[in-house]
C-alpha positions as CSV (number, residue, x, y, z in Angstrom):
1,X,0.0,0.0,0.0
2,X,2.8,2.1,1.0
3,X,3.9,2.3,-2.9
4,X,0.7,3.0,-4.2
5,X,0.6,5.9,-2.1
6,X,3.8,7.0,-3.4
7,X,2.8,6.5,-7.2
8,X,-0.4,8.0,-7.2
9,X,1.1,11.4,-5.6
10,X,4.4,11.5,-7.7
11,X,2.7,10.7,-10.9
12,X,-0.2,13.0,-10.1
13,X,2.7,15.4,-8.9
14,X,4.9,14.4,-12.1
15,X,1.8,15.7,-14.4
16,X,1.4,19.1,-12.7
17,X,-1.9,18.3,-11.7
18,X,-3.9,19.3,-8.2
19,X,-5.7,16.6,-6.0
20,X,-9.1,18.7,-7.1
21,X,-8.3,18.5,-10.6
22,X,-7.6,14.0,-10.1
23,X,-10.6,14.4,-8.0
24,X,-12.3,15.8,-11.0
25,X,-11.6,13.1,-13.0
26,X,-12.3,10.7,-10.8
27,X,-15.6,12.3,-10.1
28,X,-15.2,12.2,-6.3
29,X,-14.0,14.8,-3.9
30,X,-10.6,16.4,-3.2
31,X,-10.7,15.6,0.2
32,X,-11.8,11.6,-0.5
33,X,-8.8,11.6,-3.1
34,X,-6.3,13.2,-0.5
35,X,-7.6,10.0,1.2
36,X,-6.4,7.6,-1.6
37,X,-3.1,9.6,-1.7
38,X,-2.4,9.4,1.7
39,X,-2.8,5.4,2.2
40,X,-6.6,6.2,4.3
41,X,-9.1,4.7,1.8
42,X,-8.9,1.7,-0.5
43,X,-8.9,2.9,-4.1
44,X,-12.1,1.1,-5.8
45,X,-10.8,-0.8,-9.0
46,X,-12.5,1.6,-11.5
47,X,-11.0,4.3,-10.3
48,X,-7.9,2.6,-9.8
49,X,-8.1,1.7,-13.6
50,X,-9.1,5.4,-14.6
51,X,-6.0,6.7,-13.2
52,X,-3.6,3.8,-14.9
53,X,-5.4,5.1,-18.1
54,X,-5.0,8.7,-17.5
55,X,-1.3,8.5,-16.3
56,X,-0.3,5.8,-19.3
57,X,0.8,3.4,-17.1
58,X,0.3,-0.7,-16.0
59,X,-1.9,-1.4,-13.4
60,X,1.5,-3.7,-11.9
61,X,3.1,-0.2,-12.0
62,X,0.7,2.1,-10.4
63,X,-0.2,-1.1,-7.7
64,X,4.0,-1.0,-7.1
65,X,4.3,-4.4,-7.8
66,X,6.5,-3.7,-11.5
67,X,9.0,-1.1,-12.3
68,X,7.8,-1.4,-15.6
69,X,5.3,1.8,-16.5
70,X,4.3,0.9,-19.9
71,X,0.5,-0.3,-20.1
72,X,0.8,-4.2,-21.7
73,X,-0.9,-3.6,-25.4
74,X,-4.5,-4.3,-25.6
75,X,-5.9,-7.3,-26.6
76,X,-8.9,-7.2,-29.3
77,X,-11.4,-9.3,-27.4
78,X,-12.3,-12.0,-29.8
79,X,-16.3,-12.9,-29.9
């Protein structure tokens, strides 16, 4: 958890962005996102996905479990 907590804030840090504005695109409040940031609330999975998408990064990277920060290439979904 610990490293999740540092990747969300550099990255978000990283981009120049303010916790309203991630807040914004996560459609939730600052102060619940400072919350997230700071290790005190469990990311949800969509939102954790949102950010992975925003930032252009793995979910492994953003989760601290790769060092790798490239997204793995999508998959067409066959029917």
């Amino acid at each position: 958890m610990a490293e999740l907590k540092l990747r969300i804030r550099d990255l978000r840090e990283d981009n120049d962005l303010t916790q309203s504005r991630v807040a914004d695109l996560l459609m939730c409040d600052q102060s619940l996102y400072s919350k997230y940031e700071r290790g005190e609330r469990e990311i949800p999975l969509r939102l954790f996905i949102t950010l992975a998408e925003h930032y252009n990064v793995s979910l492994d990277y953003l989760a601290g479990l790769s060092s790798e920060r490239a997204p793995f290439p999508k998959i067409p979904l066959r029917r």
